[in-house]
gemmi code that builds the backbone of each chain (N, CA, C; Angstrom):
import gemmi

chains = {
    "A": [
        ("UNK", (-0.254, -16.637, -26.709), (0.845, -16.069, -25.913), (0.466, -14.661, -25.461)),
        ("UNK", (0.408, -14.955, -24.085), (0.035, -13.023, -23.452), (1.296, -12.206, -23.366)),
        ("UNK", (0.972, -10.924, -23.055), (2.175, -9.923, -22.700), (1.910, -9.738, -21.576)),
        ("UNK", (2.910, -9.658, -20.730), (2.681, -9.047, -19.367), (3.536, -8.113, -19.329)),
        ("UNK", (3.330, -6.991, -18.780), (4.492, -5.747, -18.186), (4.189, -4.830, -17.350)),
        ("UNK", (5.387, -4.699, -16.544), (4.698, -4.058, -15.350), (4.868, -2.287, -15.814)),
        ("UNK", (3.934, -1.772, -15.096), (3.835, 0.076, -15.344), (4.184, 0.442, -14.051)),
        ("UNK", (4.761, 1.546, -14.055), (5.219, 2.304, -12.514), (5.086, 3.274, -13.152)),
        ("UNK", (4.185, 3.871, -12.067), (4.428, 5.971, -11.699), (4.360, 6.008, -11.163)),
        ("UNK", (5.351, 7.422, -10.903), (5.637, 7.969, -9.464), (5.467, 9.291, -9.588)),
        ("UNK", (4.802, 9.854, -8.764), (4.671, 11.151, -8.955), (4.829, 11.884, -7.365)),
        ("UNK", (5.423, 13.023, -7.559), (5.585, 14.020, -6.100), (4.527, 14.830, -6.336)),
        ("UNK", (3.998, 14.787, -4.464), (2.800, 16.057, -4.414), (3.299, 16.722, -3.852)),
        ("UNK", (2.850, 17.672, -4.341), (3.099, 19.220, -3.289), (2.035, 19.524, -2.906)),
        ("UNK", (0.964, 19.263, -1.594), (-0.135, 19.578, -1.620), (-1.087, 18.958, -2.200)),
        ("UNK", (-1.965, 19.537, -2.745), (-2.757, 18.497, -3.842), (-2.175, 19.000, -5.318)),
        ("UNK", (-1.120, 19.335, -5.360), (-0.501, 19.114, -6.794), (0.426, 18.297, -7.034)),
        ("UNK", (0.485, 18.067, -7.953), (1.655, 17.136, -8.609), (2.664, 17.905, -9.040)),
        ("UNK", (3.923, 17.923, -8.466), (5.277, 18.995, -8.870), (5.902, 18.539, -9.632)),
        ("UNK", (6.096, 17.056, -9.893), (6.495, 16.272, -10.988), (5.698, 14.829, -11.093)),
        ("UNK", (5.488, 14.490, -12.171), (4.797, 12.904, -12.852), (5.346, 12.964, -13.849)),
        ("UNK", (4.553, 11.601, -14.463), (4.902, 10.900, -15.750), (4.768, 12.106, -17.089)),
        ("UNK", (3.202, 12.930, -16.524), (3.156, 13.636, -17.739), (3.949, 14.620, -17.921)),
        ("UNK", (4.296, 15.117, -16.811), (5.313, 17.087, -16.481), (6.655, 16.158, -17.031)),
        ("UNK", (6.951, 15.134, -16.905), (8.498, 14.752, -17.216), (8.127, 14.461, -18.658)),
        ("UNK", (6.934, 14.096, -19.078), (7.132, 14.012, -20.747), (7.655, 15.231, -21.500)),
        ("UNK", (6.392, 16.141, -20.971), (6.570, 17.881, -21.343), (8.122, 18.215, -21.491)),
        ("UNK", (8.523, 18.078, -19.996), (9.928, 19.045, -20.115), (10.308, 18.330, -21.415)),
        ("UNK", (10.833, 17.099, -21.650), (11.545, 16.175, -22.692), (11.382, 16.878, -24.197)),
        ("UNK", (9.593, 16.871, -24.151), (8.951, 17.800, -25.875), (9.598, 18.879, -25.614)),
        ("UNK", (9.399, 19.750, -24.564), (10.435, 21.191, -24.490), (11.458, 21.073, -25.233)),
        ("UNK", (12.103, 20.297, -24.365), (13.988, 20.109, -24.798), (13.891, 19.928, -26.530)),
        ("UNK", (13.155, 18.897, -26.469), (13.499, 18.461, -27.909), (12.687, 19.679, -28.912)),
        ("UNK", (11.330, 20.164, -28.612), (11.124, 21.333, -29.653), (11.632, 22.830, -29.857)),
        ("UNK", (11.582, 22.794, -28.358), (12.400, 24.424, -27.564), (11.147, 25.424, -27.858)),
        ("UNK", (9.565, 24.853, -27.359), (8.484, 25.784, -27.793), (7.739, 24.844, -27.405)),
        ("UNK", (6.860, 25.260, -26.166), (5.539, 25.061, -25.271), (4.604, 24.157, -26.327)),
        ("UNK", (4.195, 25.503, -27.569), (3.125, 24.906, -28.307), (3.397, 23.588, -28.756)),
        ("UNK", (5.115, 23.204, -29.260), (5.093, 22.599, -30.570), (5.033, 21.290, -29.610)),
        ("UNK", (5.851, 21.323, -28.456), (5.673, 20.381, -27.515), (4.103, 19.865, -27.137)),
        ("UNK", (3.131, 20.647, -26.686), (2.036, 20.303, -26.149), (1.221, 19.680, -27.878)),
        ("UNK", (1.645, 19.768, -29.408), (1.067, 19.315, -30.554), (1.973, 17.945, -30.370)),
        ("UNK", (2.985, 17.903, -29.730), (3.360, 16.347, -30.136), (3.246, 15.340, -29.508)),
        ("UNK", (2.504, 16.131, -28.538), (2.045, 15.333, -27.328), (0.667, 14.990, -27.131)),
        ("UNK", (-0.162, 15.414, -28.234), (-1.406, 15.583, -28.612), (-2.492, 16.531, -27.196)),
        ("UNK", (-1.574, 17.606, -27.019), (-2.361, 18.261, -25.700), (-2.785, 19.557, -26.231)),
        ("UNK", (-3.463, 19.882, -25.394), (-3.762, 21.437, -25.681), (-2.638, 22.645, -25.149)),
        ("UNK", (-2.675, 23.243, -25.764), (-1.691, 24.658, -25.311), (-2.193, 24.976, -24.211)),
        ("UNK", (-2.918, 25.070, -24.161), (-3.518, 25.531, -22.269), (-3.538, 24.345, -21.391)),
        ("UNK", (-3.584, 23.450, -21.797), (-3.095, 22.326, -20.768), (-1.439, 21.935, -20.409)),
        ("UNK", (-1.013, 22.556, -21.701), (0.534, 22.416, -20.847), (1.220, 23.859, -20.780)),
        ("UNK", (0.519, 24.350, -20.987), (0.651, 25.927, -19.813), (0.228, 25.615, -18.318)),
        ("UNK", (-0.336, 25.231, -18.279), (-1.070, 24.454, -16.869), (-0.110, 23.545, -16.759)),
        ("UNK", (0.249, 22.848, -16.723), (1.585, 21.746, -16.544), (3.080, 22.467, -16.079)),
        ("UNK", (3.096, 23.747, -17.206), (4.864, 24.355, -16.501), (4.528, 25.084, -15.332)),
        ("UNK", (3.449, 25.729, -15.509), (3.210, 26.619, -14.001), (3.029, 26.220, -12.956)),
        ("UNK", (2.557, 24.750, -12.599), (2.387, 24.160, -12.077), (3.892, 23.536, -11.371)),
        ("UNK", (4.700, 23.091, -12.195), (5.660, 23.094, -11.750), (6.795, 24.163, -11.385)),
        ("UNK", (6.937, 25.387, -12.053), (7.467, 26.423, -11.583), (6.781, 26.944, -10.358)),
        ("UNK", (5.800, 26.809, -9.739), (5.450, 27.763, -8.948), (5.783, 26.333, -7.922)),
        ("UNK", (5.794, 25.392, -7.930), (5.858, 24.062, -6.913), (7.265, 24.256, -6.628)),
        ("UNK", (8.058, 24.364, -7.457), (9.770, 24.667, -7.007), (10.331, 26.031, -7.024)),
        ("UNK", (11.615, 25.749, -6.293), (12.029, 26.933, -5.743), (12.790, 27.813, -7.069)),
        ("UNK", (12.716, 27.263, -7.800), (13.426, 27.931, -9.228), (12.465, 27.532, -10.554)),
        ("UNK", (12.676, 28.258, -11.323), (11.695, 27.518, -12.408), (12.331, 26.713, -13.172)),
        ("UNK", (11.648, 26.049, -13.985), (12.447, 24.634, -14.519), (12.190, 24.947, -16.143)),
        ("UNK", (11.329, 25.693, -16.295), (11.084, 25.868, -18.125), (11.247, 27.548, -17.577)),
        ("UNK", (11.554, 28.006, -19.058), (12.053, 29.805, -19.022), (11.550, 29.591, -20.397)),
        ("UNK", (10.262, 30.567, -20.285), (10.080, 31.215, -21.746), (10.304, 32.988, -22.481)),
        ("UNK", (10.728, 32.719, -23.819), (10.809, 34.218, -24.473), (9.865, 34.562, -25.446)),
        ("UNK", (9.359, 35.811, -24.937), (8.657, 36.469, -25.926), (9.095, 36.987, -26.945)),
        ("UNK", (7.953, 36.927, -28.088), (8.244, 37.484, -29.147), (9.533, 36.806, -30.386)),
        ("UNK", (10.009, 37.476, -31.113), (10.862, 36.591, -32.195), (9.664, 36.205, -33.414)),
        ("UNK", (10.429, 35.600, -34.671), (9.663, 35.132, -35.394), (9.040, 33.702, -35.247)),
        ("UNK", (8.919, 33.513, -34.297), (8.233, 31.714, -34.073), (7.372, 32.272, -32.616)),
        ("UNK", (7.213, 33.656, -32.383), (6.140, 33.689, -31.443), (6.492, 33.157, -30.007)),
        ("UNK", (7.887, 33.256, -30.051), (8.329, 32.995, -28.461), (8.831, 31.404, -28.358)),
        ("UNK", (9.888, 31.419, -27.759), (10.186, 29.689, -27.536), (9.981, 29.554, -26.079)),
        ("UNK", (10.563, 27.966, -25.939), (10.578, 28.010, -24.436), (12.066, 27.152, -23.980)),
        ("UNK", (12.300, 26.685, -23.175), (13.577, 26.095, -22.740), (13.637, 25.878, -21.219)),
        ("UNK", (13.700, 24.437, -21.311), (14.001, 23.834, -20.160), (15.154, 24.335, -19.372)),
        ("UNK", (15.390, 24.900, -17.912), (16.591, 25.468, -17.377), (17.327, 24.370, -17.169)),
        ("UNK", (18.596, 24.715, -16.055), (19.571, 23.910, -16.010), (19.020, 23.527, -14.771)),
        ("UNK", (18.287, 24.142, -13.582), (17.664, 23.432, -12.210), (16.250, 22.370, -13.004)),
        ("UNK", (15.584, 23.045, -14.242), (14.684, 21.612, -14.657), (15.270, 19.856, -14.999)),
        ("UNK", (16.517, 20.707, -15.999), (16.850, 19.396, -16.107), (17.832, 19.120, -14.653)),
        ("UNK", (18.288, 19.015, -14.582), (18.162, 18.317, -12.418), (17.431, 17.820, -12.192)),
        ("UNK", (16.147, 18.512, -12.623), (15.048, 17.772, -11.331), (14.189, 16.575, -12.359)),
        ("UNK", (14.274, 16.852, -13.826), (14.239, 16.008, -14.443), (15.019, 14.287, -14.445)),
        ("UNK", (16.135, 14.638, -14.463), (17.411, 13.473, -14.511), (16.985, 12.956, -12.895)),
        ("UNK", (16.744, 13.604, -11.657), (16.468, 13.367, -10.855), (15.124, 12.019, -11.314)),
        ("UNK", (14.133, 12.419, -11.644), (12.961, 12.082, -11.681), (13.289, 10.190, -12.351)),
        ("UNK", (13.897, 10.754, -13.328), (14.125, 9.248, -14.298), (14.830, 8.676, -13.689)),
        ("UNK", (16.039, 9.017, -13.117), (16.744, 8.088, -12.026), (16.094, 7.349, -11.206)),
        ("UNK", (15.253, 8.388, -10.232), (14.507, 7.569, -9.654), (13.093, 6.159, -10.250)),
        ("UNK", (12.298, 6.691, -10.899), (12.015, 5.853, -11.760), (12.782, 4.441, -12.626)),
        ("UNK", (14.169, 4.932, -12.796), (15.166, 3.594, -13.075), (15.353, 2.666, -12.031)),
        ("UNK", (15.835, 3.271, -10.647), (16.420, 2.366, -9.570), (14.748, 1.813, -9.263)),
        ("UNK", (13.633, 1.995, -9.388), (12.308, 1.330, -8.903), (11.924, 0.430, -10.003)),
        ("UNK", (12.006, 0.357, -10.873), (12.482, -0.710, -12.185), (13.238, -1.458, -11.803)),
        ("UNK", (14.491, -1.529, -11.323), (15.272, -2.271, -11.365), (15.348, -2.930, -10.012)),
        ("UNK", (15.040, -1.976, -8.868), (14.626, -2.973, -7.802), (13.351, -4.242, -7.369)),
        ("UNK", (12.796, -3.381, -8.478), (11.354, -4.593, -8.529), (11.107, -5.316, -9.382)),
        ("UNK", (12.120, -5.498, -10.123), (11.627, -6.599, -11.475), (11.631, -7.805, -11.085)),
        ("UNK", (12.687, -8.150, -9.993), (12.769, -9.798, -9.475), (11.138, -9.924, -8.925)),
        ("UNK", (10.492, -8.823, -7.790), (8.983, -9.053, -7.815), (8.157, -9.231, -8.685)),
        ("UNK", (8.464, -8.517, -10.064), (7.385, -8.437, -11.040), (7.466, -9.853, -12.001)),
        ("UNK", (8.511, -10.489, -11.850), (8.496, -11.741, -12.261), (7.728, -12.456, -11.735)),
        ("UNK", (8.041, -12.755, -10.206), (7.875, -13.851, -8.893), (5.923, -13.500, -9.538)),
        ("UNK", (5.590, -12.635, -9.361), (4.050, -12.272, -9.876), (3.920, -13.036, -10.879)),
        ("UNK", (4.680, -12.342, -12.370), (3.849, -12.502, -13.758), (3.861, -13.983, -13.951)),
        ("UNK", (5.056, -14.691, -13.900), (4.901, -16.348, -13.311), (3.469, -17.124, -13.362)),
        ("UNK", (2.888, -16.790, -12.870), (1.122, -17.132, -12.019), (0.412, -16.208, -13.013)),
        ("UNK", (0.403, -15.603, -13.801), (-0.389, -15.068, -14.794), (-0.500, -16.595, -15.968)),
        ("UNK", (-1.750, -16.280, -16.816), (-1.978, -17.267, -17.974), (-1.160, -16.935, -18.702)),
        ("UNK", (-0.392, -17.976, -19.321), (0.874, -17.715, -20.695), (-0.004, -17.311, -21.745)),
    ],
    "B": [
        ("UNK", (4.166, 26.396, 5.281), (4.883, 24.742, 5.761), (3.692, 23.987, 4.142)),
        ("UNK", (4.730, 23.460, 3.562), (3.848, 22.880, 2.263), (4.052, 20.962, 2.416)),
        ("UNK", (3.497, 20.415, 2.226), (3.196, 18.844, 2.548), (3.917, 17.830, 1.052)),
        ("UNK", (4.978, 17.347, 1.352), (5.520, 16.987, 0.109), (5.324, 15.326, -0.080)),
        ("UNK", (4.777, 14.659, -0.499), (4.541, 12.923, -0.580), (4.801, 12.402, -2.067)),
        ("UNK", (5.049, 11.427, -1.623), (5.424, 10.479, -3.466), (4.152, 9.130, -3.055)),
        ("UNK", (4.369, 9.470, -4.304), (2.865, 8.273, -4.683), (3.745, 7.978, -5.681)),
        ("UNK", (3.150, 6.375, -5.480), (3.685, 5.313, -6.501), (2.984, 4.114, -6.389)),
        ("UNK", (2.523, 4.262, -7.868), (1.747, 2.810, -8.438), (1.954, 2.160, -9.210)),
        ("UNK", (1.718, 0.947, -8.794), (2.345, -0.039, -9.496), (1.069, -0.912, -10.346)),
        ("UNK", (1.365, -1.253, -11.770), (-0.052, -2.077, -12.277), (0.684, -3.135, -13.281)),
        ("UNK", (0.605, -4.455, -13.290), (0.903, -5.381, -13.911), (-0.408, -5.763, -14.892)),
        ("UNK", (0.287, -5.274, -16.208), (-0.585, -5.509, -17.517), (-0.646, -6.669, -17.824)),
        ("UNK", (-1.667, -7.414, -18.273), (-1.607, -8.778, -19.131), (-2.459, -8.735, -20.108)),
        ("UNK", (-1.693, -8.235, -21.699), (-2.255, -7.670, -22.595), (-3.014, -6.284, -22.265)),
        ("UNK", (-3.675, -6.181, -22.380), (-4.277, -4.657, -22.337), (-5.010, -4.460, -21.316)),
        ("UNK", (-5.073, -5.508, -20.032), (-5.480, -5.542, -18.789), (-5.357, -5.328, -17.738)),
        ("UNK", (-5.324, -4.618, -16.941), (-4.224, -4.477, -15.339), (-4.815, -6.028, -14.710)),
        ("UNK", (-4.069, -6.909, -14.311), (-4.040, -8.260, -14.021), (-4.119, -7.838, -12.277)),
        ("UNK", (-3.369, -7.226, -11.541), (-3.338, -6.133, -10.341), (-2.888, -4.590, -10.405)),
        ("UNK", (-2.772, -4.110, -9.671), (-2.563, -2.652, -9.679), (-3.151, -2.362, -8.025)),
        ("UNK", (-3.187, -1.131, -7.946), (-3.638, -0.228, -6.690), (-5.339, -0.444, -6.200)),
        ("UNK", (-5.973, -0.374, -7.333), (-7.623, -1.019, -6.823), (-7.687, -2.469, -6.556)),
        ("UNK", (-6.958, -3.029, -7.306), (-7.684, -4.540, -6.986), (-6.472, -5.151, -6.131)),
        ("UNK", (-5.677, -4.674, -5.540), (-5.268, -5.021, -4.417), (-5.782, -4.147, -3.291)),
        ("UNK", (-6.647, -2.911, -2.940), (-7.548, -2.063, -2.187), (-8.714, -3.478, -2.093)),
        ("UNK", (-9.018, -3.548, -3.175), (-10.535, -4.818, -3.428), (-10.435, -5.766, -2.863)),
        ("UNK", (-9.229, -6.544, -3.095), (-8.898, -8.224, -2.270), (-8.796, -7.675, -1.114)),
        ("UNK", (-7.926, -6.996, -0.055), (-8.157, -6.512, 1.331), (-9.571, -6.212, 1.351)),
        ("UNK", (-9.909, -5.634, 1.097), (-11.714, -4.957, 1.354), (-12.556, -6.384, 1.564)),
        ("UNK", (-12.495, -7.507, 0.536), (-12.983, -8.826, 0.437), (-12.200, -9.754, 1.776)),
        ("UNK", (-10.924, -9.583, 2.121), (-10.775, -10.084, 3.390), (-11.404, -9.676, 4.390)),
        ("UNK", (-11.414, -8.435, 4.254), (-12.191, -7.988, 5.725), (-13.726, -8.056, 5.840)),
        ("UNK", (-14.387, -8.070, 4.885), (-15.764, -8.085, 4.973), (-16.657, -9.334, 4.568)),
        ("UNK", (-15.400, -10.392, 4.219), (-15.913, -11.752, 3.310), (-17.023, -11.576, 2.422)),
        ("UNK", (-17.181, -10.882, 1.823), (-18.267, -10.079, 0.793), (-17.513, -9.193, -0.580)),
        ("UNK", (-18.379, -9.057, -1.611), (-18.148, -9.016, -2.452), (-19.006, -7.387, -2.559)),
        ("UNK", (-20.019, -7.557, -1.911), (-20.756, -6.598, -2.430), (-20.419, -5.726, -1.141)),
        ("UNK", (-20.094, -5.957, 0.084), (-19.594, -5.279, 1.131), (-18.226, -4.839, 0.880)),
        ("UNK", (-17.675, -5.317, 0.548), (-16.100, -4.967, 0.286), (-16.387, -3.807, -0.923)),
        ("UNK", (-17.114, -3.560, -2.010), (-17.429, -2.093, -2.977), (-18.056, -1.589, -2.557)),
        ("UNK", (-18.966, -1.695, -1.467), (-19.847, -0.631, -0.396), (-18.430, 0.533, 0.593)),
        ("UNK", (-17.352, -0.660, 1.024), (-16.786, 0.226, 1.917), (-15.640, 0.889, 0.910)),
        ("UNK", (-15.724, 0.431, -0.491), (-14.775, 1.485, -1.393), (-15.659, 2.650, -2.098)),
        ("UNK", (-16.796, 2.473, -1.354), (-17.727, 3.270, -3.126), (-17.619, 2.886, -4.002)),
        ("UNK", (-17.929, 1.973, -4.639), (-17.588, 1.156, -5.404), (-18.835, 0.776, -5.931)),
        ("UNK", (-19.281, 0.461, -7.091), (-20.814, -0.101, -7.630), (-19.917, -1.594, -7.296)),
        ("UNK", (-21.547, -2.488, -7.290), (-20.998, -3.756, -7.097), (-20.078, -4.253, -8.608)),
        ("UNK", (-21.122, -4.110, -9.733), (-20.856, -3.896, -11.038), (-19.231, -4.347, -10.616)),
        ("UNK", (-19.278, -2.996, -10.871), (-17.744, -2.666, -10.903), (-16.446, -3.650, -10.320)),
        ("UNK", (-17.035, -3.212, -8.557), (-16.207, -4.580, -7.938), (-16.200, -6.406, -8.771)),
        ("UNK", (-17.005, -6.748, -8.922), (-17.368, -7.989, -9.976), (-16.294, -7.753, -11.014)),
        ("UNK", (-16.646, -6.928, -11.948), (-15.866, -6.541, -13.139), (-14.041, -6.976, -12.606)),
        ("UNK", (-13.578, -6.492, -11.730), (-12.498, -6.061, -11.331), (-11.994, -7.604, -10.522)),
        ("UNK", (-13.212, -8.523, -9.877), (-12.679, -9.751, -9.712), (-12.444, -10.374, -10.900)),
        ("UNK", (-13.572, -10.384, -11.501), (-13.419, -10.836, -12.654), (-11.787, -11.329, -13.828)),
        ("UNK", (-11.456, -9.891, -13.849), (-10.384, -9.552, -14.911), (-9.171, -10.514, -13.438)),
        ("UNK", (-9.059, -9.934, -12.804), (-7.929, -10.951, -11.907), (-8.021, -12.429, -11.818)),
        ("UNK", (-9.179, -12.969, -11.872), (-9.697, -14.485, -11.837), (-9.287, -14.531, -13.636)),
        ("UNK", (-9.655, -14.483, -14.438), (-9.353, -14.794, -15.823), (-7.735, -14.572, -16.395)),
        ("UNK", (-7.356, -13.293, -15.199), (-5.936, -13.137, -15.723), (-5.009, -14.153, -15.090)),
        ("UNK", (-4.879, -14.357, -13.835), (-4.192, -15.241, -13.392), (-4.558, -17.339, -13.852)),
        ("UNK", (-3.928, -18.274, -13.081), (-3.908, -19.307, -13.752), (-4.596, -20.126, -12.646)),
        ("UNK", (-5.253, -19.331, -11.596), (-6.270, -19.950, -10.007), (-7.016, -18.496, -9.986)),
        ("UNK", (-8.071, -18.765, -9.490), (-8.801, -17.761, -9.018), (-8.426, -17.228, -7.682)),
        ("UNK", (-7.954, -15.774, -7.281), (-7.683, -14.982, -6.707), (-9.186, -15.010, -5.397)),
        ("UNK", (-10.243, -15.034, -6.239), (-11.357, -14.912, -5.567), (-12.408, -16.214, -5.580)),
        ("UNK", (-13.005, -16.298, -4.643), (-14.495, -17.646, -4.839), (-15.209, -17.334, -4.123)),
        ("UNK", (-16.295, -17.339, -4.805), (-17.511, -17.157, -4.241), (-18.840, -18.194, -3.880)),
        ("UNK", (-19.049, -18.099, -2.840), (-20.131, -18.758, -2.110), (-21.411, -18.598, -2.463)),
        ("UNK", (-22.418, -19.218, -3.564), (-23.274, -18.677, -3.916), (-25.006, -19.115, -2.175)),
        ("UNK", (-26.017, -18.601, -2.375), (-27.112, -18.333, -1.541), (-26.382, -18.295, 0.000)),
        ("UNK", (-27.146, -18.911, 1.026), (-26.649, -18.551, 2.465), (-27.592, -17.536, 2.811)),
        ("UNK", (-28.076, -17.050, 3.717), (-28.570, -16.157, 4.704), (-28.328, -14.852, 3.674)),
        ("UNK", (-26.949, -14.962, 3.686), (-26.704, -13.407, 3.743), (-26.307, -13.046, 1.876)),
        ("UNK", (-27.080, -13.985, 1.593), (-27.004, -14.277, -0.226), (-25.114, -14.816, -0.824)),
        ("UNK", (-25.049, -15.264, -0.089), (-23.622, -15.963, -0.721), (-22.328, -14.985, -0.313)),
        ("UNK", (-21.250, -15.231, 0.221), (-20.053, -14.748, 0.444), (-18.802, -14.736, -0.582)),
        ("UNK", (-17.686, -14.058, -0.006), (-16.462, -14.270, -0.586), (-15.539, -14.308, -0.457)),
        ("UNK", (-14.568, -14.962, -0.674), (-12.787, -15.208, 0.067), (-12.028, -15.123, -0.302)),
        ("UNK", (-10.871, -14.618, -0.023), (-9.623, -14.631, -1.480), (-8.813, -15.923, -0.891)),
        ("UNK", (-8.443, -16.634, -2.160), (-7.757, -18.058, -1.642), (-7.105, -18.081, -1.625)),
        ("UNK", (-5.873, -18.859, -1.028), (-4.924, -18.839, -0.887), (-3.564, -18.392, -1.986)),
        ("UNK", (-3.912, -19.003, -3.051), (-3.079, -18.086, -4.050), (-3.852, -16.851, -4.325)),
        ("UNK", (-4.348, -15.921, -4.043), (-4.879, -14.546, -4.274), (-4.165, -13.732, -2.990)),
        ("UNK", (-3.961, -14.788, -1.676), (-3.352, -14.049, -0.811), (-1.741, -13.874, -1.023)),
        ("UNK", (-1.105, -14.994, -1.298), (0.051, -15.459, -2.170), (0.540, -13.744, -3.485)),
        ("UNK", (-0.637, -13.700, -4.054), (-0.776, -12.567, -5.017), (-0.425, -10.967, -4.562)),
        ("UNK", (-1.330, -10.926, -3.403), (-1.345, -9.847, -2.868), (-0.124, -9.416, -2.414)),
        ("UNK", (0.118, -10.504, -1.725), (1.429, -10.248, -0.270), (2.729, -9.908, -1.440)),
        ("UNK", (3.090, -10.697, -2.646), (3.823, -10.540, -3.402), (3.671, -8.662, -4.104)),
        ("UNK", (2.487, -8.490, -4.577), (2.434, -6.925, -4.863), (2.698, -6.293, -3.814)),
        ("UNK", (2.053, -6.153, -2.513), (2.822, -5.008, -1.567), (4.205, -5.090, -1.232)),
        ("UNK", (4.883, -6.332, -1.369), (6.282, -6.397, -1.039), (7.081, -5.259, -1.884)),
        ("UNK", (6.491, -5.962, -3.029), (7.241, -5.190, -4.385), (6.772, -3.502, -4.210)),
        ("UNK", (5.505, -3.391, -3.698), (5.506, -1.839, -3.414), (6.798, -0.995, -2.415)),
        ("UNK", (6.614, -2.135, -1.375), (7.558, -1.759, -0.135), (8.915, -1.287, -0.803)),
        ("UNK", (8.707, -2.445, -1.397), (10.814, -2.182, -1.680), (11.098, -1.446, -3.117)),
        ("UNK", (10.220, -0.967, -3.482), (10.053, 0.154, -4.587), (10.430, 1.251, -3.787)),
        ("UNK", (9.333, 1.202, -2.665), (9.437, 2.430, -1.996), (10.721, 2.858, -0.982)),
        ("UNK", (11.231, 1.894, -0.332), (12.429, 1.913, -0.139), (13.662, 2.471, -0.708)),
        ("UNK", (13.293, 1.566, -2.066), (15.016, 1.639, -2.551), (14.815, 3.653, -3.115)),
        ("UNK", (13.461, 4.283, -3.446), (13.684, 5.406, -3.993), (13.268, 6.546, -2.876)),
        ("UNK", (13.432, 6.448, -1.638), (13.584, 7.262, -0.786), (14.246, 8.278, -0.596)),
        ("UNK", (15.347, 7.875, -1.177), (16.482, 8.894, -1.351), (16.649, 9.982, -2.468)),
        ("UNK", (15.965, 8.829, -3.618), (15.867, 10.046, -4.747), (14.354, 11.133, -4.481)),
        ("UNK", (13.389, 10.460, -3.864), (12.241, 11.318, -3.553), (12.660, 12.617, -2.854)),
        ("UNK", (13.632, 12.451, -1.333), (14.124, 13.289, -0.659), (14.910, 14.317, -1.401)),
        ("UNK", (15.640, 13.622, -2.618), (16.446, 14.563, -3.075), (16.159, 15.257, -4.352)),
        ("UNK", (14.293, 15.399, -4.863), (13.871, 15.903, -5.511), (13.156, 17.250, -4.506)),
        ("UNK", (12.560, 16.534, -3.417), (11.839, 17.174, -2.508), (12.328, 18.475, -1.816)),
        ("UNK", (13.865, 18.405, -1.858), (14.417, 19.135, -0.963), (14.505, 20.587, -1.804)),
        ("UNK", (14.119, 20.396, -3.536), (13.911, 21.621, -4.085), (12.404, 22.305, -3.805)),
        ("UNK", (11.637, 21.713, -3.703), (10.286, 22.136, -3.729), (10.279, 23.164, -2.709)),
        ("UNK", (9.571, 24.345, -3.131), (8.903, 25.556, -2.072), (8.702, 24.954, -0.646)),
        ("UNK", (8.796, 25.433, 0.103), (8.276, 25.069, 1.485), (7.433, 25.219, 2.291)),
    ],
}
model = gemmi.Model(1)
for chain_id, residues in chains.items():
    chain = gemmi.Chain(chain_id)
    for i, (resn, *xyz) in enumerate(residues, 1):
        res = gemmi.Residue()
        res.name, res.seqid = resn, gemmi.SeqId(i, " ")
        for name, pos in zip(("N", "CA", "C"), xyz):
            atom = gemmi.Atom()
            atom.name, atom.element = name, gemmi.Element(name[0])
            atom.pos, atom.b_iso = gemmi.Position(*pos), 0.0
            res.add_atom(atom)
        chain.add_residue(res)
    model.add_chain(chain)
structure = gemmi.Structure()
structure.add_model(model)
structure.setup_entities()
């Protein structure tokens, strides 16, 4: 017995960047849930400089920034998703939902004709 | 003036395989147009290797071969996608189309934050 399942990404360019994907929408999520860049980019198995590279990337792509970080404190600074990130977040998964749900009758009519 | 586009790909797994996706529906067009196997990864850059590899996994994943090949001839043997491979195809771009459709609106209404 096989598995079949279909994968979708969608990602917006700005240029030759990506202002949002699969991975920048994971990030914000570790944000939310750790409230700290680092602890996010360890649970995500990334490097700290790679998802420093990931928020800037998206703050400088939109017209507001979407993560706000603070210096200093005893945990070395947190970070926090704004209220225009999550927007553009909830935006993102929405869209990603309605393309799921409009294409599954295709992704059947397909997997059908795959080996069981 | 900044250039804003959504990309979206679609890849149907079967087990730990992309069965189709974005290359090997690029590959089956490339193989229509050039009835070749090794011409059709010439006009992708493509090692032949590779192209092979990539019929391959679609011919084993599905329950008809997508592809057949013509072995000697002049021009060392050709290739065609058969009728259920075209069947295959036409079914994935639909499902692209109307992916892309139905999230037009949410693309626009992520887009309309981005820098300009």
């Amino acid at each position: 017995m096989h598995d079949a399942k279909l994968k979708l990404q969608l990602r917006i360019l700005w240029d030759e960047e990506i202002a949002i994907g699969p991975g920048k929408a994971q990030l914000l999520e570790a944000i939310q849930r750790t409230g700290s860049i680092s602890q996010a980019a360890k649970s995500m198995n990334m490097s700290y400089r790679r998802a420093w590279q990931l928020v800037e990337t998206m703050n400088h792509s939109f017209q507001q920034a979407l993560v706000e970080t603070q210096k200093g404190g005893t945990h070395g600074g947190g970070a926090h998703v704004t209220n225009f990130g999550e927007a553009i977040l909830s935006q993102y998964r929405q869209m990603e939902q309605n393309a799921h749900h409009v294409i599954e009758y295709d992704f059947q009519a397909i997997a059908q004709f795959l080996k069981q």
